[in-house]
Backbone as ProteinMPNN parsed JSONL, in Angstrom:
{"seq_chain_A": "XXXXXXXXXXXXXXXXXXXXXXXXXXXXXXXXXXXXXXXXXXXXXXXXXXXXXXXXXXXXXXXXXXXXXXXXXX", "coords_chain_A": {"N_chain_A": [[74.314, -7.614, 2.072], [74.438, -4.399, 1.908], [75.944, -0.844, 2.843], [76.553, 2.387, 2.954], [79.131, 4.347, 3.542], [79.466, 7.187, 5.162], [81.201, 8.556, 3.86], [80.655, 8.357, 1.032], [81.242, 5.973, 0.076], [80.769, 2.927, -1.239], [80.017, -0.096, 1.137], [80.301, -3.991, 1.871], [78.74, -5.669, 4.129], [81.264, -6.632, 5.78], [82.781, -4.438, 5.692], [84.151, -4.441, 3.915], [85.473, -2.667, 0.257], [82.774, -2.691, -2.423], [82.8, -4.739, -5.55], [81.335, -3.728, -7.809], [81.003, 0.143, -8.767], [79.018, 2.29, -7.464], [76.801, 4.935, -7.634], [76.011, 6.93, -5.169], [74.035, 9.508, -3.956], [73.526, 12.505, -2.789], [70.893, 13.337, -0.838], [69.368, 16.873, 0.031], [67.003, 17.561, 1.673], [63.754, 15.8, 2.454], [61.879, 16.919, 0.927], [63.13, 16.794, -1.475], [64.006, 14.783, -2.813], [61.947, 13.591, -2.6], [60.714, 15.013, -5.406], [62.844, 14.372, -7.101], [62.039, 11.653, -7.341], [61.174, 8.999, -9.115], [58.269, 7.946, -10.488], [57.996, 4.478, -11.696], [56.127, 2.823, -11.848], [56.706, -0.153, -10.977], [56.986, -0.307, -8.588], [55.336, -0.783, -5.27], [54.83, 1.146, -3.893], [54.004, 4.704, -4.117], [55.119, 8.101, -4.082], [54.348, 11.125, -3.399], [53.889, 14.726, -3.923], [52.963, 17.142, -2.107], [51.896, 20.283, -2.243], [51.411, 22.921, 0.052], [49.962, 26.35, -0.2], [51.311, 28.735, 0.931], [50.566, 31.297, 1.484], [48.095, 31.255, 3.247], [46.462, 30.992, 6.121], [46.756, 29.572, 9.412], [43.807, 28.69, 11.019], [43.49, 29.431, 13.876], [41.473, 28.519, 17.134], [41.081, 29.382, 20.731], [41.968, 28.002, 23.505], [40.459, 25.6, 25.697], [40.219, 26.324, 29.056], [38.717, 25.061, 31.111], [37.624, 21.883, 31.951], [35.82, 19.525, 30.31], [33.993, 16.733, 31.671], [33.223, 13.372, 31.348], [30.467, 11.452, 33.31], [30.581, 8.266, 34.62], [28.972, 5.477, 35.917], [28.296, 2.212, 37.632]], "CA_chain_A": [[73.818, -6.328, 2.549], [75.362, -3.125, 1.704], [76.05, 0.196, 3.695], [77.225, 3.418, 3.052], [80.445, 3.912, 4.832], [79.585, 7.892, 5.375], [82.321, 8.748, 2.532], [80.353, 8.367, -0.682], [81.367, 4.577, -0.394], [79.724, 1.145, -0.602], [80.798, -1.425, 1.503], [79.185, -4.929, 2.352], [78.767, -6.041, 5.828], [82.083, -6.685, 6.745], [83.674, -3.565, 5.957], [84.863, -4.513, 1.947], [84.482, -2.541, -0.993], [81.986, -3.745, -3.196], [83.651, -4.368, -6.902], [80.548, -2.576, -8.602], [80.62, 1.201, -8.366], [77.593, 2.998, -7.241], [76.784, 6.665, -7.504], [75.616, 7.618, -4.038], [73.97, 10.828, -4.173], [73.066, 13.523, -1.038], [69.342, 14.556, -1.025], [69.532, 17.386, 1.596], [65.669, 17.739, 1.91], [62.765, 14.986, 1.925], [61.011, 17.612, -0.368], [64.215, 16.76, -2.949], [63.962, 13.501, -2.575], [60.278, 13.63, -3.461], [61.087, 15.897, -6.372], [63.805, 13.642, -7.432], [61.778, 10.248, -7.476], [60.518, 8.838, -10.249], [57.699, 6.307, -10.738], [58.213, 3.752, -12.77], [54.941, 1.801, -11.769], [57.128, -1.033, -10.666], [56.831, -0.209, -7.348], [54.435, -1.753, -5.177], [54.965, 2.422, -3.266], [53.976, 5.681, -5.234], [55.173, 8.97, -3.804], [53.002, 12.533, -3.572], [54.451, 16.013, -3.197], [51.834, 17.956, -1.622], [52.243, 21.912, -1.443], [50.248, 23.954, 0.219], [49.77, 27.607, -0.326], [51.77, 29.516, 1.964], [50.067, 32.663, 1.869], [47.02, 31.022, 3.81], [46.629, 31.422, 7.601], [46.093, 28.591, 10.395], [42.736, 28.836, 11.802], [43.405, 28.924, 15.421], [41.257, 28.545, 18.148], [41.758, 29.407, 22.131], [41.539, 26.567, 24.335], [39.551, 26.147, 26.757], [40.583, 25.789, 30.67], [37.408, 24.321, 31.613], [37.605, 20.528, 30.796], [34.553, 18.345, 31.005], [34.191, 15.262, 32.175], [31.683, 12.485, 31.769], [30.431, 10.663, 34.901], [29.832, 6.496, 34.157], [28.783, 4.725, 37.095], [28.073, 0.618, 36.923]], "C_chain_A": [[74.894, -5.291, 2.297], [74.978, -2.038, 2.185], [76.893, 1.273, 3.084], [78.15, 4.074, 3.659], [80.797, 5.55, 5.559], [80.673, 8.986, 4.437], [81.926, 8.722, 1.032], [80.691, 6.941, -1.035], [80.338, 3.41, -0.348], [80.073, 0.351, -0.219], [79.667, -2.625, 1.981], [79.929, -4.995, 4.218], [80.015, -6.462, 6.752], [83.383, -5.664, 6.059], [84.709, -3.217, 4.06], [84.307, -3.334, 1.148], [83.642, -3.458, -1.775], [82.271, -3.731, -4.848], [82.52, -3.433, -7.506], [81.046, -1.783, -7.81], [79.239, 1.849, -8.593], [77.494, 4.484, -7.026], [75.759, 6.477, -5.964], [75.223, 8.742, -3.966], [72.696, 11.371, -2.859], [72.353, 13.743, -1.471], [69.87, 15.385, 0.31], [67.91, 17.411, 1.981], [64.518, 16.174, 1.474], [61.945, 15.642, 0.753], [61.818, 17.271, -1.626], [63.882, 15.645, -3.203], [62.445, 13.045, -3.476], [60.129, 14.153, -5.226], [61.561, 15.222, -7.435], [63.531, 12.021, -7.954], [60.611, 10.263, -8.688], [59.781, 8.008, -10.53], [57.426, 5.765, -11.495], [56.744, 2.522, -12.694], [55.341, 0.053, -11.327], [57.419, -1.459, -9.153], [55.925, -0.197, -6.534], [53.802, 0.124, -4.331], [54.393, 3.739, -4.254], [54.225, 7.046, -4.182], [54.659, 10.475, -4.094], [54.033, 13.406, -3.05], [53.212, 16.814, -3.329], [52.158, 19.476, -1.426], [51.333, 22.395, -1.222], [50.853, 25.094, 0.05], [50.379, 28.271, 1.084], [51.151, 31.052, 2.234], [48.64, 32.635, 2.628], [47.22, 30.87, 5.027], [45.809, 30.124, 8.214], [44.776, 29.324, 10.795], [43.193, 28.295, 13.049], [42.234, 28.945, 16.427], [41.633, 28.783, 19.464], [41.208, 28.229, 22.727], [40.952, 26.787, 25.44], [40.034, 25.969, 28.047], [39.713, 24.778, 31.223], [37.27, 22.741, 31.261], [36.622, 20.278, 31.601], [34.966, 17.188, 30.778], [32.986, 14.427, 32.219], [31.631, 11.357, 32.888], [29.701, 9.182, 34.351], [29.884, 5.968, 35.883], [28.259, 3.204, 36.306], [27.18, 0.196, 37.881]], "O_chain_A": [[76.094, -5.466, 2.51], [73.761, -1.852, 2.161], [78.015, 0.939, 2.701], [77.68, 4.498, 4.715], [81.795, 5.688, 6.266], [80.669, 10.207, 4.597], [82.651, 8.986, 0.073], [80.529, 6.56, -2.194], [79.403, 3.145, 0.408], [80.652, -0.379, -1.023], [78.518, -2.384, 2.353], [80.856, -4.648, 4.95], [79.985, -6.618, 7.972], [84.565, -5.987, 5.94], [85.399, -2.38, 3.478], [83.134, -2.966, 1.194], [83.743, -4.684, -1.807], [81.959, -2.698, -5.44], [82.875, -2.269, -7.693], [81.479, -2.059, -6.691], [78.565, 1.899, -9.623], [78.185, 5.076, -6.198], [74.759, 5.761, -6.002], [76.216, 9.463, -3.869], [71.667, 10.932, -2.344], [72.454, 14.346, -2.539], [70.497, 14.939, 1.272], [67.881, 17.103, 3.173], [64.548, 15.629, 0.371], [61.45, 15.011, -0.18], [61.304, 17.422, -2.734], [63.209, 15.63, -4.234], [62.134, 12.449, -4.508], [59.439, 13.564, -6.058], [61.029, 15.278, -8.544], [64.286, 11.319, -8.626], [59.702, 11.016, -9.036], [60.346, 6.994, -10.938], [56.582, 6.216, -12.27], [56.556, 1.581, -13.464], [54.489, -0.835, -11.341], [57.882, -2.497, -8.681], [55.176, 0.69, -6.944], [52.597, 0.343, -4.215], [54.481, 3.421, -5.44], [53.364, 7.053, -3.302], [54.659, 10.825, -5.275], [54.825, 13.161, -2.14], [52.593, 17.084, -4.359], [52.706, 19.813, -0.376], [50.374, 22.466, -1.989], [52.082, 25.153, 0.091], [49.787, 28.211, 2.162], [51.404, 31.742, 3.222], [47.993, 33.678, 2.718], [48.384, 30.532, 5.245], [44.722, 29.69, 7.831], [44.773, 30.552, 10.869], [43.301, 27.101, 13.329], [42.044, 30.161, 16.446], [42.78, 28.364, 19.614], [40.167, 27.64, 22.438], [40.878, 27.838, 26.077], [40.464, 24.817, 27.986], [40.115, 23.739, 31.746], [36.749, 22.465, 30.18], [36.39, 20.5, 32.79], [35.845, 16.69, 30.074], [31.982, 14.638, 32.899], [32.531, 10.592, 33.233], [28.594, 9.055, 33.826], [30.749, 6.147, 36.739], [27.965, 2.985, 35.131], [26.699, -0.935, 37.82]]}, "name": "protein", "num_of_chains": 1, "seq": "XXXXXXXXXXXXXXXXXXXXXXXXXXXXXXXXXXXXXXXXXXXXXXXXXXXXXXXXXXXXXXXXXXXXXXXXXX"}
């Protein structure tokens, strides 16, 4: 098992380097990340970047105070 030691390093489970070197590289955003991945069809996973249109407006509703309630008797 190998861990990232917070440093850009790789160490295994008890604290060693690991003789390979590994590029480690910072996504700052899941959107990069997404951006960034590549599918090779070898992966059992496939990743979607979804954008919506920012210039479109929530449909809100007001809520209601009034809650109903249904009555079950047995």
């Amino acid at each position: 098992i190998l861990y990232e030691d917070g440093h850009g390093n790789v160490v295994d489970e008890n604290g060693g380097p690991e003789p390979i070197e590994y590029i480690i590289e910072t996504i700052t955003t899941h959107t990069d990340y997404l951006k960034h991945t590549v599918s090779d069809g070898s992966s059992p996973t496939c990743s979607m970047l979804v954008e919506k249109s920012k210039d479109k407006d929530v449909r809100m509703n007001e809520a209601s105070t009034k809650r109903d309630y249904v009555h079950c008797t047995v």
